[in-house]
N, C-alpha and C positions, 0 to 999 in steps of 0.2 A: 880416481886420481889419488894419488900418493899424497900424504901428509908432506906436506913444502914448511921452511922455515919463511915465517911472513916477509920477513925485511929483507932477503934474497928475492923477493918477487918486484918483475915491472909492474905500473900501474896497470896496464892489459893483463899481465898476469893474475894480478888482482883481483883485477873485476872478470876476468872469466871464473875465475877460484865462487868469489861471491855469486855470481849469478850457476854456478854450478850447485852451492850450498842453497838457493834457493829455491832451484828445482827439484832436489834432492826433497826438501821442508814442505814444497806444494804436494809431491806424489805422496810423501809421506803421510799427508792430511788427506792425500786422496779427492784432491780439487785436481779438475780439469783447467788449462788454462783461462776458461770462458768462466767458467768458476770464482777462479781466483782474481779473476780482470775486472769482473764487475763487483764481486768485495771490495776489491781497493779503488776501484776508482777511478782504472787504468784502462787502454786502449787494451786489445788482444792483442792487437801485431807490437806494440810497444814491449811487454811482457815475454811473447814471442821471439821478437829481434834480443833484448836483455840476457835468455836465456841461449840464444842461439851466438851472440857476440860478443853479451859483455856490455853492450852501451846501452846506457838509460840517463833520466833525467834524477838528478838528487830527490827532485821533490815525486816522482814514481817510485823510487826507489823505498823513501822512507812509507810511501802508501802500503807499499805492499809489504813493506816489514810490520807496518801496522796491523794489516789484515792475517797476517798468521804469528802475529801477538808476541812480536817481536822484536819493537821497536824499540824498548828501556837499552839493547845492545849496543847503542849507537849511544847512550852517556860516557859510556869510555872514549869514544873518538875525540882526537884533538883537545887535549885536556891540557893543562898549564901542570908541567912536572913539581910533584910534592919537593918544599923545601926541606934542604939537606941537614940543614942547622937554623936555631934557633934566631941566629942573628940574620941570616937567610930570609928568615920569616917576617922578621922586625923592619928587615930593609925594602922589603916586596911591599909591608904596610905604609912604607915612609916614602916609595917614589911606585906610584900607581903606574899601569901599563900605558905606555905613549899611545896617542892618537895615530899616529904618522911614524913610518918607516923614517931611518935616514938614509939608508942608503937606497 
């Protein structure tokens, strides 16, 4: 697959992208999928279907990034963007993150 700009991608596009990098990460280790299903944790056909579709469960997901030792990758996801300015910073300390949506 060609190198894709991420934020141009749907969320299927996504997760086929990841679940392509993950097969990619398995053969590379040289784990068979029965291999790498019972490191993590995970079902074969779960594993299987992920690689072959894209869908998986979050919490498979993160097993098997753990299992080929590569779970710290996932601290970057969803992060609260760095403030811009100082006063930025002072005011993020002065009104904490809401409970509840308003709209």
């Amino acid at each position: 697959m060609t190198k894709m700009i991420p934020s141009l991608l749907s969320p299927v596009e996504t997760a086929n992208l990841l679940a392509e990098r993950l097969k990619n990460l398995r053969l590379q280790a040289g784990y068979k999928r029965t291999t790498l299903a019972k490191r993590a944790g995970v079902s074969e056909s779960s594993l299987k279907r992920f690689e072959a579709t894209g869908q998986i469960s979050l919490k498979n997901l993160l097993r098997l990034a753990y299992a080929l030792g590569r779970l710290v990758e996932f601290d970057k996801l969803l992060v609260l963007p760095e403030a811009a300015s100082l006063s930025e910073l002072k005011s993020r300390d002065k009104s904490p993150i809401p409970k509840r949506g308003k709209i």
